[in-house]
DODREN-138702 format. One record per atom (N, C-alpha, C, CB): residue number from 1; chain; residue in one letter; atom name; x negated, y negated, z negated. Coordinates in nm, 4 decimals, padded with zeros to 6 digits, m for minus. Glycine has a CB too. Example, Ala and Ser with C-alpha at 12.3 -4.5 7.8 and 13.67 -1.06 7.14 Angstrom:
<resi:1, chain:A, resn:A, name:N, c1:m01.3190, c2:00.5690, c3:m00.7800>
<resi:1, chain:A, resn:A, name:CA, c1:m01.2300, c2:00.4500, c3:m00.7800>
<resi:1, chain:A, resn:A, name:C, c1:m01.3200, c2:00.3300, c3:m00.7800>
<resi:1, chain:A, resn:A, name:CB, c1:m01.1308, c2:00.4473, c3:m00.9046>
<resi:2, chain:A, resn:S, name:N, c1:m01.2850, c2:00.2250, c3:m00.7080>
<resi:2, chain:A, resn:S, name:CA, c1:m01.3670, c2:00.1060, c3:m00.7140>
<resi:2, chain:A, resn:S, name:C, c1:m01.2900, c2:m00.0030, c3:m00.7870>
<resi:2, chain:A, resn:S, name:CB, c1:m01.4084, c2:00.0598, c3:m00.5725>
REM end
This chain:
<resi:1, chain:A, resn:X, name:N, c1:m03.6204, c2:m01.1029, c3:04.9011>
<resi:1, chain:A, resn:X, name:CA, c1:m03.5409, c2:m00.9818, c3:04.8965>
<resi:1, chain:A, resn:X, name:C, c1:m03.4799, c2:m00.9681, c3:04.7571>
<resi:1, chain:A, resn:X, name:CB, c1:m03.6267, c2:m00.8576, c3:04.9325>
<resi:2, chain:A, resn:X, name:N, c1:m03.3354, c2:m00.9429, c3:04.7713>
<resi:2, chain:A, resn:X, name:CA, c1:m03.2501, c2:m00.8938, c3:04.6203>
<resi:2, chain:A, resn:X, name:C, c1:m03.2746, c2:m00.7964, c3:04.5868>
<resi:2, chain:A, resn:X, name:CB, c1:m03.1124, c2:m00.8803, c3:04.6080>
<resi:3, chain:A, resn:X, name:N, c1:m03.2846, c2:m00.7790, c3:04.4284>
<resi:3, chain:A, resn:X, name:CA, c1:m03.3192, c2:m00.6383, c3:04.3827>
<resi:3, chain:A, resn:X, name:C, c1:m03.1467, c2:m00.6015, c3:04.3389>
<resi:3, chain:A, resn:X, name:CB, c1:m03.4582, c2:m00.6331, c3:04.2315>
<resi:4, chain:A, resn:X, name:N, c1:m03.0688, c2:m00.5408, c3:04.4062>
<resi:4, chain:A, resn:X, name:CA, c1:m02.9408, c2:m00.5115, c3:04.3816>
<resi:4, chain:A, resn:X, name:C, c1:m02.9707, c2:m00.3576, c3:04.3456>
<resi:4, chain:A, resn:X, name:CB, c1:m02.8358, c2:m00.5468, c3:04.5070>
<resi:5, chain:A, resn:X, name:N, c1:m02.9188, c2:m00.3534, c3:04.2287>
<resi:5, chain:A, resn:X, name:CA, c1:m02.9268, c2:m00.2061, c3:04.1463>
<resi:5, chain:A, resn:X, name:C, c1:m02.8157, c2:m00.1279, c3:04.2145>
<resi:5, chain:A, resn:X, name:CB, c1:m02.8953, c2:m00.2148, c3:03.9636>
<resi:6, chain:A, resn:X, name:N, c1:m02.8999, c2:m00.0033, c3:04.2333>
<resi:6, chain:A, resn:X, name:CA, c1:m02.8128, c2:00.1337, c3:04.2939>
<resi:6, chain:A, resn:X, name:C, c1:m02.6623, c2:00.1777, c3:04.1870>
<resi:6, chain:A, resn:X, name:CB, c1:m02.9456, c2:00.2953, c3:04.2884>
<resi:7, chain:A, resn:X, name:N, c1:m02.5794, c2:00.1922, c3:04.2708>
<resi:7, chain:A, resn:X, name:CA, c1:m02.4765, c2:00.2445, c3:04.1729>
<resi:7, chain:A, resn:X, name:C, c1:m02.4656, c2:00.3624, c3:04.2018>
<resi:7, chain:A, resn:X, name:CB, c1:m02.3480, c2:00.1870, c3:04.1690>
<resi:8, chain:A, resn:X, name:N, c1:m02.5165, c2:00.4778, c3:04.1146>
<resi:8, chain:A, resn:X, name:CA, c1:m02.5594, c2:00.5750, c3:04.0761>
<resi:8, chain:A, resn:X, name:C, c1:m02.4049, c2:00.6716, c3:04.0170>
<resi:8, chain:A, resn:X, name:CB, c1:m02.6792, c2:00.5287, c3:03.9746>
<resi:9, chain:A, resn:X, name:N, c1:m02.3327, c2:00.6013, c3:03.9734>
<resi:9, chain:A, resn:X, name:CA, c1:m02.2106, c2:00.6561, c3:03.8701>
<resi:9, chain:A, resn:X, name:C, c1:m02.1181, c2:00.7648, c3:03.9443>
<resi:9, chain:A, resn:X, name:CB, c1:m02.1023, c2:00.5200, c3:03.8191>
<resi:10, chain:A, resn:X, name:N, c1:m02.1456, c2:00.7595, c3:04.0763>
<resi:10, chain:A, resn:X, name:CA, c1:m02.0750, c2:00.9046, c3:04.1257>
<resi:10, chain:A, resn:X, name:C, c1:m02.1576, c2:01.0005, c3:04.2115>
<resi:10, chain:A, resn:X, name:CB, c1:m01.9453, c2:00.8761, c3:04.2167>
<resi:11, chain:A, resn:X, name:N, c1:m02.2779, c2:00.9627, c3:04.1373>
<resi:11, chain:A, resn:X, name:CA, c1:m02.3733, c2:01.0685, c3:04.2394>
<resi:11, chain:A, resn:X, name:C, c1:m02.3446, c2:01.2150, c3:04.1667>
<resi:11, chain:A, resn:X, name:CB, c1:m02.5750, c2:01.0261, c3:04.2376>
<resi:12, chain:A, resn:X, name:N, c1:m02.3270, c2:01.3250, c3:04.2634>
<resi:12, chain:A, resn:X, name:CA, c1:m02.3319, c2:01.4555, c3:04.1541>
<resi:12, chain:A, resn:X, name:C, c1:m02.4982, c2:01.4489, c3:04.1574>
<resi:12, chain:A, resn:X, name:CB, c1:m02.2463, c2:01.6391, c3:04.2169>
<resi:13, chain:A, resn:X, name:N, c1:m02.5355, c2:01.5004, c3:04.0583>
<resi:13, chain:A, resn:X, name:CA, c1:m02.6267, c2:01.5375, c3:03.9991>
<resi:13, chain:A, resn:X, name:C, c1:m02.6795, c2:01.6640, c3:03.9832>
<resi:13, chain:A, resn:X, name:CB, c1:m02.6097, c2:01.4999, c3:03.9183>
<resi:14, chain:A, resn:X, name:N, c1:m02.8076, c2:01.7328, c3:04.0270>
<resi:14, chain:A, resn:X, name:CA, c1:m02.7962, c2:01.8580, c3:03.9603>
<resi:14, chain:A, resn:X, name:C, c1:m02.8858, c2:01.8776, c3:03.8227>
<resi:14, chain:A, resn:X, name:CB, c1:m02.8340, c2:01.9625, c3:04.0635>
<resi:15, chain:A, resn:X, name:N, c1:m02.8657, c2:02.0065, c3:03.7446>
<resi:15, chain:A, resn:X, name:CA, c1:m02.8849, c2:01.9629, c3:03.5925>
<resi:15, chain:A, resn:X, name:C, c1:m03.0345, c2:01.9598, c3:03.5962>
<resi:15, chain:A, resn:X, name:CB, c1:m02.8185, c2:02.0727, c3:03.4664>
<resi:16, chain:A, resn:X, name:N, c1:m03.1235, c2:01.9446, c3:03.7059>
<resi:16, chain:A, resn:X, name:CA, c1:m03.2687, c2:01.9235, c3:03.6551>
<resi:16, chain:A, resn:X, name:C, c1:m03.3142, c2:01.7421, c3:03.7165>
<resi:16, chain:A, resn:X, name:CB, c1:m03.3879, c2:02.0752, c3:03.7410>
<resi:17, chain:A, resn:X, name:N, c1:m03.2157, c2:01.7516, c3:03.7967>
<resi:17, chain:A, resn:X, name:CA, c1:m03.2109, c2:01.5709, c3:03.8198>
<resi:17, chain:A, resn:X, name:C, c1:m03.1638, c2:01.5125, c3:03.6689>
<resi:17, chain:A, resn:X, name:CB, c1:m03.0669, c2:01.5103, c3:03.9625>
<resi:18, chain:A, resn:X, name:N, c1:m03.0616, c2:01.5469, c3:03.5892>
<resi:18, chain:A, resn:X, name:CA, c1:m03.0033, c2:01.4897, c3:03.5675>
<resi:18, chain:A, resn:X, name:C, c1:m03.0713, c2:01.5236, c3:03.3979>
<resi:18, chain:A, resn:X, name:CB, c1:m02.8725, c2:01.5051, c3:03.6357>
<resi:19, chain:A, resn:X, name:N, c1:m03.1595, c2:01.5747, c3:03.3854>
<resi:19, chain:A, resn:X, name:CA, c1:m03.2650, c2:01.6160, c3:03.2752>
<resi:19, chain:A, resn:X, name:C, c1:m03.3589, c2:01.4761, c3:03.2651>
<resi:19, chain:A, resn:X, name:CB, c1:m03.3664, c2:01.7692, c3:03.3268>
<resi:20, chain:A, resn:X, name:N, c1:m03.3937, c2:01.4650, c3:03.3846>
<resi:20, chain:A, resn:X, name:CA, c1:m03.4883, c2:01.3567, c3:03.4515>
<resi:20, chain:A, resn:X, name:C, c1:m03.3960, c2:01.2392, c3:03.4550>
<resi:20, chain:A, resn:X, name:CB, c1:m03.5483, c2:01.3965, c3:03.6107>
<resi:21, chain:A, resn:X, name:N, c1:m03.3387, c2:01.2368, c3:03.4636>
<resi:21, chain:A, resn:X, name:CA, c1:m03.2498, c2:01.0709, c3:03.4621>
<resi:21, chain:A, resn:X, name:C, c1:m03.2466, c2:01.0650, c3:03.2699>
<resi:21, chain:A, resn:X, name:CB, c1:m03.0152, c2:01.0795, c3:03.5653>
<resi:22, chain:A, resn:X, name:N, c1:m03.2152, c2:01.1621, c3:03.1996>
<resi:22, chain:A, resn:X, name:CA, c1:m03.2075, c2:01.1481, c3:03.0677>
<resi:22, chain:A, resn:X, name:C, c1:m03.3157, c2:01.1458, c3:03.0080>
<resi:22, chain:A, resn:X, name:CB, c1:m03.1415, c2:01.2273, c3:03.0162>
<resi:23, chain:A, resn:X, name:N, c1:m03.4203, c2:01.1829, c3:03.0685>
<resi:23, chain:A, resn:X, name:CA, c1:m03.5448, c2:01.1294, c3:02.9997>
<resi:23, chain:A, resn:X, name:C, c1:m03.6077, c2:01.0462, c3:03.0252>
<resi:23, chain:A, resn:X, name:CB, c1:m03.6228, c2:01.1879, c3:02.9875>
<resi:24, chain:A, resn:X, name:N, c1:m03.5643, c2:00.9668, c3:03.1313>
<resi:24, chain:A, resn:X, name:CA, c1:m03.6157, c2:00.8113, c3:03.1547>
<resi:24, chain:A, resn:X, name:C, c1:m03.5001, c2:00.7177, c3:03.1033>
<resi:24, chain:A, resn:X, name:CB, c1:m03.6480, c2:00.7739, c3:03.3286>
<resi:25, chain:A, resn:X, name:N, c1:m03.3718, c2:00.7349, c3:03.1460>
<resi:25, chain:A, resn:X, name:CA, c1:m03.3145, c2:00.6441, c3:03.1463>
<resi:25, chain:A, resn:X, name:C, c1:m03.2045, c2:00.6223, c3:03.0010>
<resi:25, chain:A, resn:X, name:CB, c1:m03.2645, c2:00.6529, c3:03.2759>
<resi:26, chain:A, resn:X, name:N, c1:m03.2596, c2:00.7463, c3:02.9184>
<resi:26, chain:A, resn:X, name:CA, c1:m03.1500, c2:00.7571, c3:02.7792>
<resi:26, chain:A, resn:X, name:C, c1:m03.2702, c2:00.7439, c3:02.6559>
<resi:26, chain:A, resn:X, name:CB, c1:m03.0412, c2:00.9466, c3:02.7659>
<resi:27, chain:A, resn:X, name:N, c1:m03.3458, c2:00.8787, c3:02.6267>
<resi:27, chain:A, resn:X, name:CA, c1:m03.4504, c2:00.8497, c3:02.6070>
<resi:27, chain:A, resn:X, name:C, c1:m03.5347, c2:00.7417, c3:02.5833>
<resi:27, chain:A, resn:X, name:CB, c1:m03.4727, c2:00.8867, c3:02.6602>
<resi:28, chain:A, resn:X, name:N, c1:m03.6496, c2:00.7365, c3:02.6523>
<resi:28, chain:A, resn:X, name:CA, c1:m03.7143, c2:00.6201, c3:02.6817>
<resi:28, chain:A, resn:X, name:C, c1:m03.6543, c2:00.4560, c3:02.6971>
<resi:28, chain:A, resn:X, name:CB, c1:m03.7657, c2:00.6587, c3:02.7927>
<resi:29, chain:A, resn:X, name:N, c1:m03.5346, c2:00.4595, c3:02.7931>
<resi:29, chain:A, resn:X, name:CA, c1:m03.5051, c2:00.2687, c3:02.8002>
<resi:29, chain:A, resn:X, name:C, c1:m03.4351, c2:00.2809, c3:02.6641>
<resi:29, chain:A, resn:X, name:CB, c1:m03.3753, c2:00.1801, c3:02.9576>
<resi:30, chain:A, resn:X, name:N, c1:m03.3423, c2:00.3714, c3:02.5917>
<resi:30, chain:A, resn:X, name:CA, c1:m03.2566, c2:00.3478, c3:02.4762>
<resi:30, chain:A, resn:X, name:C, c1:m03.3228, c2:00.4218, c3:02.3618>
<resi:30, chain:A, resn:X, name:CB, c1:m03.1065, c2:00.3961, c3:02.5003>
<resi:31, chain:A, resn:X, name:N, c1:m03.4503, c2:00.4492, c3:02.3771>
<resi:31, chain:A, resn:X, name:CA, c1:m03.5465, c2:00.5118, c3:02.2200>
<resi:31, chain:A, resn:X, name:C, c1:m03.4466, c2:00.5908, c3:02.1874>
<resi:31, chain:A, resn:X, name:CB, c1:m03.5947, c2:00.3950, c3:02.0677>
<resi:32, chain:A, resn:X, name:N, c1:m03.3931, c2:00.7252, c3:02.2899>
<resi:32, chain:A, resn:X, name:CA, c1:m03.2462, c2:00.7858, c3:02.2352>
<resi:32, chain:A, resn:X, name:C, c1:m03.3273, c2:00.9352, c3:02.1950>
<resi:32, chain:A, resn:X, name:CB, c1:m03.0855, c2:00.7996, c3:02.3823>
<resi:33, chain:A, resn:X, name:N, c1:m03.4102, c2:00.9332, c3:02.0555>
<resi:33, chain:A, resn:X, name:CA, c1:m03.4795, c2:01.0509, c3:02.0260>
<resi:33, chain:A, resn:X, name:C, c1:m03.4030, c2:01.1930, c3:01.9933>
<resi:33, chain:A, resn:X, name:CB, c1:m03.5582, c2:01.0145, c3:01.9170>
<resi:34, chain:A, resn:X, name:N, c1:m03.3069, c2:01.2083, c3:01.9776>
<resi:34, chain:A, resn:X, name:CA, c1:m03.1767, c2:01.2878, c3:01.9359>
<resi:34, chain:A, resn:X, name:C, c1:m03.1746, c2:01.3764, c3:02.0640>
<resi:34, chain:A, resn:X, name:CB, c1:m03.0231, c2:01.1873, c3:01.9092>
<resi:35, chain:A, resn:X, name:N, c1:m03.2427, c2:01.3167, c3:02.1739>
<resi:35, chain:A, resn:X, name:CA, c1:m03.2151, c2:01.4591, c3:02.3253>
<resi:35, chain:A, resn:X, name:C, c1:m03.3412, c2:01.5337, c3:02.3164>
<resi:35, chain:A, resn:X, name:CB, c1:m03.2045, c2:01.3898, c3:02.5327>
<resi:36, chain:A, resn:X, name:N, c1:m03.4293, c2:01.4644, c3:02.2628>
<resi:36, chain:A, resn:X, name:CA, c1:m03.5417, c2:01.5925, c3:02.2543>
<resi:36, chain:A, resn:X, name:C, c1:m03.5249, c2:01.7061, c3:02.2449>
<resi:36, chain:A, resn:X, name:CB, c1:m03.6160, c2:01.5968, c3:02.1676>
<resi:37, chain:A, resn:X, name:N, c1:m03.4585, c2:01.7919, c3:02.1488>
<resi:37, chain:A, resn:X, name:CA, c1:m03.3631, c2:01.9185, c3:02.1551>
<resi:37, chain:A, resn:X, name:C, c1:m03.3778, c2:01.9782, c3:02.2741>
<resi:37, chain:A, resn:X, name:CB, c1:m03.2155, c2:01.8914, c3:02.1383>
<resi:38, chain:A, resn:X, name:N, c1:m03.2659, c2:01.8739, c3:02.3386>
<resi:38, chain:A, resn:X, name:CA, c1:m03.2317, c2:01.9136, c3:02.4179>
<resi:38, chain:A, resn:X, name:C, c1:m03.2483, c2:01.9361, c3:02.5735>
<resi:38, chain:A, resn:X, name:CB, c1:m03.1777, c2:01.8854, c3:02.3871>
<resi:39, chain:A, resn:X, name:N, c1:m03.3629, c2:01.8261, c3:02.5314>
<resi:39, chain:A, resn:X, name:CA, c1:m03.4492, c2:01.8443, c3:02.6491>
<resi:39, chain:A, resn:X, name:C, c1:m03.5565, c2:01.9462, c3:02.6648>
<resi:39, chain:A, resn:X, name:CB, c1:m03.5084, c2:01.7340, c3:02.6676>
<resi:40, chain:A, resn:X, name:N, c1:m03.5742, c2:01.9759, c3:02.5657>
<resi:40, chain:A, resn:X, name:CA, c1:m03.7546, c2:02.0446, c3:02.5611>
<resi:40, chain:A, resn:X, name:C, c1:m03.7162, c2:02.1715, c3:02.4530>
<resi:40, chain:A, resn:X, name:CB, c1:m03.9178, c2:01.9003, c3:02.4683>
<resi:41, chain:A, resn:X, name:N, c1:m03.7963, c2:02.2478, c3:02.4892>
<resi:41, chain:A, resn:X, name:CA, c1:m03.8063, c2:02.3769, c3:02.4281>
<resi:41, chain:A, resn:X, name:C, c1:m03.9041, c2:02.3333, c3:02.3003>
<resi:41, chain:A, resn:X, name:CB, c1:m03.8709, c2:02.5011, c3:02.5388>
<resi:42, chain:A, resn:X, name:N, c1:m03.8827, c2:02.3870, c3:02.1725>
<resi:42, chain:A, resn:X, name:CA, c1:m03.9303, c2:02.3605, c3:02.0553>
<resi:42, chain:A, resn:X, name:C, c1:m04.0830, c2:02.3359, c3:02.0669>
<resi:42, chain:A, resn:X, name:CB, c1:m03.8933, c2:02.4663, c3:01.9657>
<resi:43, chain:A, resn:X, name:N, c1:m04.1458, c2:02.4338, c3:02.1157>
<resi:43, chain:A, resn:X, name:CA, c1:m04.2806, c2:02.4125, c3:02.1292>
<resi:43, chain:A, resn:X, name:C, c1:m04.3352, c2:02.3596, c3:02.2842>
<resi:43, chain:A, resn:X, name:CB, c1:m04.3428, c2:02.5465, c3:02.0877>
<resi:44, chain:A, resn:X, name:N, c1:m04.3172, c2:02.2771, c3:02.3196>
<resi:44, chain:A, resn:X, name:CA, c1:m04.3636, c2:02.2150, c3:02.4865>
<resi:44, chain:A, resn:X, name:C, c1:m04.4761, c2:02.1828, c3:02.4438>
<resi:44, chain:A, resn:X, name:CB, c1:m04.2825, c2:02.0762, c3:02.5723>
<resi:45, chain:A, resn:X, name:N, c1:m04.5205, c2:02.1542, c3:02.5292>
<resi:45, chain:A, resn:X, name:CA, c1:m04.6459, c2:02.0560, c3:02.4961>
<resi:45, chain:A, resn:X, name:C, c1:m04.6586, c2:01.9297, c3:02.6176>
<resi:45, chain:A, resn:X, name:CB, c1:m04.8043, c2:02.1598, c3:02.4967>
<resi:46, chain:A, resn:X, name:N, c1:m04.6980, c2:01.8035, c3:02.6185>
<resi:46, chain:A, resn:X, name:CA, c1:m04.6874, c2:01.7186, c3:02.6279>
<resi:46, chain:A, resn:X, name:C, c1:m04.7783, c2:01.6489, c3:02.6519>
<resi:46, chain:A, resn:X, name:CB, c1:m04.6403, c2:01.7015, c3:02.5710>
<resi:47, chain:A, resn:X, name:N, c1:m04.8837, c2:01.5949, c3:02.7759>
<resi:47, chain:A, resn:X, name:CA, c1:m04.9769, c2:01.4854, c3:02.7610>
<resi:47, chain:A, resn:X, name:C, c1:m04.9281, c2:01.3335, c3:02.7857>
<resi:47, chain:A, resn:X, name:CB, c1:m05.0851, c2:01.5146, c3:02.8528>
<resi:48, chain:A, resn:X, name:N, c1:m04.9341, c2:01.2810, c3:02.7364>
<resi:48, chain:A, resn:X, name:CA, c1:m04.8913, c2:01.0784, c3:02.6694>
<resi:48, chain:A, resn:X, name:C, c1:m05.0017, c2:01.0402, c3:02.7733>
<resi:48, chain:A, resn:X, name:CB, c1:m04.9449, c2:01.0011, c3:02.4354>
<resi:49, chain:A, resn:X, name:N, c1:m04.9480, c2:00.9300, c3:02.8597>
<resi:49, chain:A, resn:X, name:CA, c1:m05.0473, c2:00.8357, c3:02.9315>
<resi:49, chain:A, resn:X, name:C, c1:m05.1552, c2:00.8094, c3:02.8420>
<resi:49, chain:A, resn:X, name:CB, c1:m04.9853, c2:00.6994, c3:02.9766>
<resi:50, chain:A, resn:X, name:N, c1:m05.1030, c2:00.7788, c3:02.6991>
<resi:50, chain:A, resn:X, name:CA, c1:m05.2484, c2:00.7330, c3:02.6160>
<resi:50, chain:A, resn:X, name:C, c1:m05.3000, c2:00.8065, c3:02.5879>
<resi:50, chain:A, resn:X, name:CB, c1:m05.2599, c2:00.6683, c3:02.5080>
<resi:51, chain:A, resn:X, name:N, c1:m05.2979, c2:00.9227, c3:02.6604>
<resi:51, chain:A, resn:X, name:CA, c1:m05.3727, c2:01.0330, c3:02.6290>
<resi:51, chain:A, resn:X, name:C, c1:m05.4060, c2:01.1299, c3:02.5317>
<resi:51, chain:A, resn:X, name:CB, c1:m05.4421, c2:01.0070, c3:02.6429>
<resi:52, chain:A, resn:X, name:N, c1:m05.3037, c2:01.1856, c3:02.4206>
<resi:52, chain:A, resn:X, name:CA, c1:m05.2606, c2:01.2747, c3:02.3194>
<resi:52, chain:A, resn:X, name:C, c1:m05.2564, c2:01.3942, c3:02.4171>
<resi:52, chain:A, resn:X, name:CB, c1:m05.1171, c2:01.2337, c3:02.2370>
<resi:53, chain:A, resn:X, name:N, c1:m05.2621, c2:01.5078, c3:02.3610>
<resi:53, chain:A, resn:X, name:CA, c1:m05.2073, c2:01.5932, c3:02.4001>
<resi:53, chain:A, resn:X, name:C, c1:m05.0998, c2:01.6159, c3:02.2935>
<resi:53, chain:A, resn:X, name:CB, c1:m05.2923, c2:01.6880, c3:02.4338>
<resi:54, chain:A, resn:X, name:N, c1:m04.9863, c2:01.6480, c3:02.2853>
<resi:54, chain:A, resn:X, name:CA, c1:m04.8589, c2:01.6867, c3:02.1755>
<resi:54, chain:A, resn:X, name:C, c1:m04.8386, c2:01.7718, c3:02.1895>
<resi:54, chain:A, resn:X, name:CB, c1:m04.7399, c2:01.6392, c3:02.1641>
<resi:55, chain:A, resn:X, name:N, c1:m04.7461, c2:01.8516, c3:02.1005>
<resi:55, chain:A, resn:X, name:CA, c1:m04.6717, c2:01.9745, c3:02.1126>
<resi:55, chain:A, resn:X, name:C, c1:m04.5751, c2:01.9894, c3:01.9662>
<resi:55, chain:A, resn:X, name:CB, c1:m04.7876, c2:02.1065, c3:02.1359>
<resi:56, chain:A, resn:X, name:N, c1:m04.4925, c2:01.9761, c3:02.0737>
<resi:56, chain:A, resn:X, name:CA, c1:m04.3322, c2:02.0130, c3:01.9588>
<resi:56, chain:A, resn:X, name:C, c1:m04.2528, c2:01.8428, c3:01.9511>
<resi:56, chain:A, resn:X, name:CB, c1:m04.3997, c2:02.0800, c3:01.7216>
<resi:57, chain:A, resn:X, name:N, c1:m04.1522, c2:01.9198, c3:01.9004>
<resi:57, chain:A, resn:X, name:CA, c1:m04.0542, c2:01.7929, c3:01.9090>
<resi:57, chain:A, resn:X, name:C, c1:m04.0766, c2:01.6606, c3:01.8455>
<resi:57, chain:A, resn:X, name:CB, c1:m03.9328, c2:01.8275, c3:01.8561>
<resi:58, chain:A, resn:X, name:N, c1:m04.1409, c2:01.7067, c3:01.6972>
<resi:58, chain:A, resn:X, name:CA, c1:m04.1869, c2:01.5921, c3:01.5970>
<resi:58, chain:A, resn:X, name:C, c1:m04.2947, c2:01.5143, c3:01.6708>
<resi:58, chain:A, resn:X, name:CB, c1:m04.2494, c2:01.6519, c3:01.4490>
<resi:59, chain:A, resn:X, name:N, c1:m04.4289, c2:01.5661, c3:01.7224>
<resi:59, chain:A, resn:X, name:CA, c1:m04.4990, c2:01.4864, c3:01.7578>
<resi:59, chain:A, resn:X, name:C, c1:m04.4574, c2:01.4195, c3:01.8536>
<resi:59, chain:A, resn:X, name:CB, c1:m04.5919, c2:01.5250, c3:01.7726>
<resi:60, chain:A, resn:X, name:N, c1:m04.4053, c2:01.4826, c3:01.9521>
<resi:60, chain:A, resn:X, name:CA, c1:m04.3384, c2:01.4062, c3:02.0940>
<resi:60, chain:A, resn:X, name:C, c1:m04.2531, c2:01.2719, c3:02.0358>
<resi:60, chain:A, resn:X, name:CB, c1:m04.2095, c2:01.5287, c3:02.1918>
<resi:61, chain:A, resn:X, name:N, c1:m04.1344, c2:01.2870, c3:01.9591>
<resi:61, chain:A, resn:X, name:CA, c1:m04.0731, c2:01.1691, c3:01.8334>
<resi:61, chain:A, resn:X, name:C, c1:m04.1817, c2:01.0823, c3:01.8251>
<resi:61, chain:A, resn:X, name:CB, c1:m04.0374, c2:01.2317, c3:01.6608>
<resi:62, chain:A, resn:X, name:N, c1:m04.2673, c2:01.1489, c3:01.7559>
<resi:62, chain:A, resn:X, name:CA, c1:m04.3362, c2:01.0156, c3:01.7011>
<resi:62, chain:A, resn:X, name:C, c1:m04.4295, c2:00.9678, c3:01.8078>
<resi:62, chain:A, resn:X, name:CB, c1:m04.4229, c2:01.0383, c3:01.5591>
<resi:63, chain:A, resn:X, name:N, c1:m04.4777, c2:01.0383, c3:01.8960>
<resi:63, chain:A, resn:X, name:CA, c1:m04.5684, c2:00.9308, c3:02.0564>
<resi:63, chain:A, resn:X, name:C, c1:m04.4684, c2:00.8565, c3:02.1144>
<resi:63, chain:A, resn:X, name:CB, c1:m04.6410, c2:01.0340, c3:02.2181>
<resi:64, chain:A, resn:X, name:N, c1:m04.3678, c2:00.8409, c3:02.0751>
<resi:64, chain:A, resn:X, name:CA, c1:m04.2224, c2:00.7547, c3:02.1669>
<resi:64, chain:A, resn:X, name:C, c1:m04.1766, c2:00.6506, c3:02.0974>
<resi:64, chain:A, resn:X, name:CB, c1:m04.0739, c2:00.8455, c3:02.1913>
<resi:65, chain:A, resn:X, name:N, c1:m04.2034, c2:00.6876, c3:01.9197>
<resi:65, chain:A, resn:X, name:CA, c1:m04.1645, c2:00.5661, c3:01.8122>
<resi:65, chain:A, resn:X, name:C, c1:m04.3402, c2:00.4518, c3:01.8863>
<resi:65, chain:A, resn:X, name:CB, c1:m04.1712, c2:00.6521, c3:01.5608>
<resi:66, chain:A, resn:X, name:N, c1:m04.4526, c2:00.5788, c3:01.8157>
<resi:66, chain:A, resn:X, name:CA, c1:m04.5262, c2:00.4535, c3:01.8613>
<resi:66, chain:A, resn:X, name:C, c1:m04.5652, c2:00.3525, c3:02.0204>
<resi:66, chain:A, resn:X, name:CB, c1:m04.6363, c2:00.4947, c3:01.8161>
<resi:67, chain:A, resn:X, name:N, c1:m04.5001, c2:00.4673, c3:02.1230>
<resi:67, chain:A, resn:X, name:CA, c1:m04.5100, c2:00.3729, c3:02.2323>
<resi:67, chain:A, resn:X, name:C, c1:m04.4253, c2:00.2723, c3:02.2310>
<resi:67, chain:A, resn:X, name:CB, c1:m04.4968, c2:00.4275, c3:02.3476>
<resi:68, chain:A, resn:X, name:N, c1:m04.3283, c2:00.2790, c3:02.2026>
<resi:68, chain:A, resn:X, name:CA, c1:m04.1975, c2:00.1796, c3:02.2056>
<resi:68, chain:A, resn:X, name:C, c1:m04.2654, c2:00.0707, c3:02.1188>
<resi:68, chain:A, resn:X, name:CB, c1:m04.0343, c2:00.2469, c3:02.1319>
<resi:69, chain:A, resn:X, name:N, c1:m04.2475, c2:00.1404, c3:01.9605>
<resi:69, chain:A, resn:X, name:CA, c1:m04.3320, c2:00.0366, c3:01.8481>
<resi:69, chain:A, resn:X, name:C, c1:m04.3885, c2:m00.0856, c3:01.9141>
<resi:69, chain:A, resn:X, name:CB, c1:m04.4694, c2:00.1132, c3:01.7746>
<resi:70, chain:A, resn:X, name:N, c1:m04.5313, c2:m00.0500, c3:01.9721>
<resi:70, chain:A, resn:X, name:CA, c1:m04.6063, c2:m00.1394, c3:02.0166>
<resi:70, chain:A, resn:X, name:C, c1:m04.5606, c2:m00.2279, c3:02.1446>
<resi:70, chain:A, resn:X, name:CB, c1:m04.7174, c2:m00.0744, c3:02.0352>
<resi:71, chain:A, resn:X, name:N, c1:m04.4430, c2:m00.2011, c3:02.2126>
<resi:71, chain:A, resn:X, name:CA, c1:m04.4373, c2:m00.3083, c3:02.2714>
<resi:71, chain:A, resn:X, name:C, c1:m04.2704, c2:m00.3752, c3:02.2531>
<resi:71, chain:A, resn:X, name:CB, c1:m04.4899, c2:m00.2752, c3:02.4166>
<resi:72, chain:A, resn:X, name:N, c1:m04.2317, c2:m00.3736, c3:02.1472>
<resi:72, chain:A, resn:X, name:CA, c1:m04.1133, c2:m00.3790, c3:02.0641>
<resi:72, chain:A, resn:X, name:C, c1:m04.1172, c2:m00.5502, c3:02.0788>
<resi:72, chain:A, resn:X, name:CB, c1:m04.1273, c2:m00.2978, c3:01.8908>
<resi:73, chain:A, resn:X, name:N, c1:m04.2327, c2:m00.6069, c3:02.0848>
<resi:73, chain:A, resn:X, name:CA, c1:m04.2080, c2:m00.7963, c3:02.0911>
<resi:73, chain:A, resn:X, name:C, c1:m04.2714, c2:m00.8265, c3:02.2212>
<resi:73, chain:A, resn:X, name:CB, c1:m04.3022, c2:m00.9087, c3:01.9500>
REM end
């Protein structure tokens, strides 16, 4: 079976899908830390698969530098 990628580029979107597409797919695949803002309310709080609990934008930043970090090779 082909894994043929969905073309996605004219789906409307609504803005809590499309919150969720930016935090997997901008975010996270492109380390695009600059939407945090705008994603999250200043103080969120946050549990990390590796199991942190976070809260606020800086720590959230930095559980994303070091997840990425570590699998960077």
């Amino acid at each position: 079976m082909d894994d043929i990628p969905l073309d996605l580029s004219r789906v409307p979107w609504s803005s809590r899908k499309e919150a969720v597409r930016a935090f997997y797919k901008e975010l996270w695949d492109k380390v695009d830390v600059s939407l945090v803002p705008r994603l999250f309310h200043p103080d969120f709080t946050f549990r990390g698969s590796l199991g942190p609990r976070l809260t606020g934008h800086d720590e959230f930043i930095g559980y994303v530098h070091l997840v990425m970090g570590a699998l960077d090779h």
